[in-house]
C-alpha positions in Angstrom: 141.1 80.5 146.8 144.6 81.6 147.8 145.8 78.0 147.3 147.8 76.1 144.7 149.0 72.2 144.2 152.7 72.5 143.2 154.6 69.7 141.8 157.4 68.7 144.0 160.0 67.0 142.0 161.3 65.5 145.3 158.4 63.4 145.9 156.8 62.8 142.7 153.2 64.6 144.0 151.9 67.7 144.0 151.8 69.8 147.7 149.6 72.7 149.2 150.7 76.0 149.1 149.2 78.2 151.1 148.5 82.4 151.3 146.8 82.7 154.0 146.1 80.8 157.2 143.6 77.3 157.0 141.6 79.1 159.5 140.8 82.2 157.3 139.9 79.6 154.2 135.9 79.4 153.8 134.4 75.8 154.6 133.7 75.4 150.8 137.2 76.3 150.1 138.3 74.2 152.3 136.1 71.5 151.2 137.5 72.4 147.9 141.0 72.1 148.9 140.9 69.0 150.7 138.8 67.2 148.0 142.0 68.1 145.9 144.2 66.8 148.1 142.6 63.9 148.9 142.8 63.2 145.1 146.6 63.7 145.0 147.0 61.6 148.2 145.4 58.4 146.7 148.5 58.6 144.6 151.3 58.3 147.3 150.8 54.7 148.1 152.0 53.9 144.3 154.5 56.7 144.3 155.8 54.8 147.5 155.5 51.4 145.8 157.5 52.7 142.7 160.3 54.3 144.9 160.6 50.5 146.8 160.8 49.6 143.4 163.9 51.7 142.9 165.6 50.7 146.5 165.5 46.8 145.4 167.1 48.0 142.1 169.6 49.9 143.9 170.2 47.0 146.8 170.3 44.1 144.0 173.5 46.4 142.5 174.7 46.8 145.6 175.1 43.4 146.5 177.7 42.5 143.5 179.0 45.6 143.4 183.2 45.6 144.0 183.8 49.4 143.6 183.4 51.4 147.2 183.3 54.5 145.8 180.5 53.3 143.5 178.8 51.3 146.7 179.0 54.5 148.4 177.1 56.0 146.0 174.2 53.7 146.1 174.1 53.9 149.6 173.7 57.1 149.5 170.6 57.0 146.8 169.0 54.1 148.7 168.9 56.3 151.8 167.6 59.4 149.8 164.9 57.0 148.1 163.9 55.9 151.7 163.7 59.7 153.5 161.2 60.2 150.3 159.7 57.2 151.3 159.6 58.2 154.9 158.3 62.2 153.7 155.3 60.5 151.6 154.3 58.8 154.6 154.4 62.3 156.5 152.6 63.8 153.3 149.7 61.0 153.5 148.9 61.3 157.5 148.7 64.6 156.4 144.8 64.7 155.7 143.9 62.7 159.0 145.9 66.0 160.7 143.7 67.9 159.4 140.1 66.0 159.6 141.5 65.9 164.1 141.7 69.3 163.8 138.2 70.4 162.7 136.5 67.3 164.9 138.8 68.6 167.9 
């Protein structure tokens, strides 16, 4: 099988990455691939709950914080926390991309 599950420090998961084409994959390795993934994509929903974690942190700061600069700053890291947010949710629709594809 020509692919691997590489831990993306990003998002806290490991992704796909491919050698070849999903097409030229065998239907047991791609069974095997997407029981994998399927594995790793039961974790997002907690990933995502632990990162909402982390912006409600960050917002609680926020709100008695005097400093702009330092406000600025956790702006800036509450919007990075939510594009992860927003690339988990990408990453777990993911799979039902996928399952269309070979029912199309």
């Amino acid at each position: 099988m020509t692919c691997r599950f590489v831990h993306d420090k990003r998002l806290g998961i490991p992704l796909p990455e491919f050698d070849q084409e999903w097409e030229d994959f065998s239907v047991e390795e791609r069974g095997a691939i997407l029981l994998k993934w399927e594995t790793i994509r039961g974790t997002i929903p907690e990933r995502i709950k632990q990162l909402e974690g982390f912006i409600i942190a960050k917002q609680n700061k926020l709100n008695v914080e005097d400093d702009f600069p330092t406000s600025c700053a956790l702006n800036y890291e509450i919007a990075d926390l939510a594009s992860t947010i927003n690339d988990l949710h990408l990453w777990f629709r993911t799979h039902q991309n996928v399952e269309s594809k070979r029912h199309g």
